[in-house]
N, C-alpha and C positions, 0 to 999 in steps of 0.2 A: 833514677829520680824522676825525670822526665814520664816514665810510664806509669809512676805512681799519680801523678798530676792529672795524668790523662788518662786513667781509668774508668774515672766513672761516666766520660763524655764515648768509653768505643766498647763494641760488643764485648759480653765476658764468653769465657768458655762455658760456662756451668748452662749459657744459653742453647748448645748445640751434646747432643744425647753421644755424639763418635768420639769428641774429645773425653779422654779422662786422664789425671795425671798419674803415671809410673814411676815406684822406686829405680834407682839407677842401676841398682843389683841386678834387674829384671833385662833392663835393655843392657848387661852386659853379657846376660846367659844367650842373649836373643841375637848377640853381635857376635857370639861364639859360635854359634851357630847360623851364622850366615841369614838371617832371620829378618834382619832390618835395613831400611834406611835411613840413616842420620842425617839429618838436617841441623848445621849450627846456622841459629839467626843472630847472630853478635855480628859487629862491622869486622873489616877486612883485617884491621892492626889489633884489635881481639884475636883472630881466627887465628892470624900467624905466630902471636906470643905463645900460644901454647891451644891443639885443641884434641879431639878425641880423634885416632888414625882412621882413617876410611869418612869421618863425617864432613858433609858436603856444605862448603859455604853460601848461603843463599842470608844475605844481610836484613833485617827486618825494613832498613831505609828503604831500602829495594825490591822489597820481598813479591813474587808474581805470583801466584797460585799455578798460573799457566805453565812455569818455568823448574815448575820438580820434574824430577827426574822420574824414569818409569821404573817402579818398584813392584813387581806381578813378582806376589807370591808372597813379601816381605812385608814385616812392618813399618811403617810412616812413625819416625820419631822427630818430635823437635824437640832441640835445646837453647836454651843461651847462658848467660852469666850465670845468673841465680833463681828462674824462673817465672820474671815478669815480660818481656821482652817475647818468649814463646808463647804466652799466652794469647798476644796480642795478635804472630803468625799464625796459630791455630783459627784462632775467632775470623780471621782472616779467610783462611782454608774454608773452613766448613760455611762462612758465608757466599763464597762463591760456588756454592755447589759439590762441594767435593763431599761424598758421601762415605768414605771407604774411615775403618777406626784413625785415629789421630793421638799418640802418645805425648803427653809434655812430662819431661821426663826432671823431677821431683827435683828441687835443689839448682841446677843448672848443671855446669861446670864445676860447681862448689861442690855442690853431691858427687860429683862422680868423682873427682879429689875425693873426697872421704872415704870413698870406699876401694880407695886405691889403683882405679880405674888407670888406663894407659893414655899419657898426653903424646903429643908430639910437637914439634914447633916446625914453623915454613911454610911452605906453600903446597 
């Protein structure tokens, strides 16, 4: 609710040409293949109710651009809840220079539920 408030005061994605958004299907053929890195930007008690296995928590509260991890070779995916929360880490990302492509991956969580995707819960 919060990022809908706050939308039209912080950059959109649609302003930077690296970000585009991805079906979930996609970044799970890309997970299967060792292909990507996942970034969930939901807070910490999100992360651990349930999130996708291997995706790395980096909190939108918190979020650093400086502080991803090195992915040479793989895709850069963000996700969260339902897809407004990454949008806001991408616009993020590519405003600080990061040039390399940037996935927000369609739906959030909720997408990747749907399409039967693997949760885990913990830490």
């Amino acid at each position: 609710m919060l990022a809908r408030f706050l939308s039209p005061f912080l950059p959109q994605t649609h302003d930077y040409p690296n970000v585009r958004i991805v079906p979930p299907s996609d970044i799970r053929e890309w997970m299967a293949a060792d292909e990507a890195l996942v970034l969930d930007v939901r807070e910490v008690r999100e992360y651990v109710s349930g999130h996708i296995p291997g995706a790395v928590n980096m909190p939108l509260s918190s979020f650093d651009p400086a502080r991803i991890p090195a992915h040479q070779g793989k895709r850069l995916v963000i996700h969260c809840r339902s897809g407004a929360r990454c949008g806001m880490a991408a616009a993020r990302l590519a405003g600080s220079g990061y040039t390399g492509d940037i996935a927000r991956m369609q739906g959030g969580i909720i997408g990747w539920v749907q399409i039967n995707g693997p949760i885990t819960a913990g830490v």
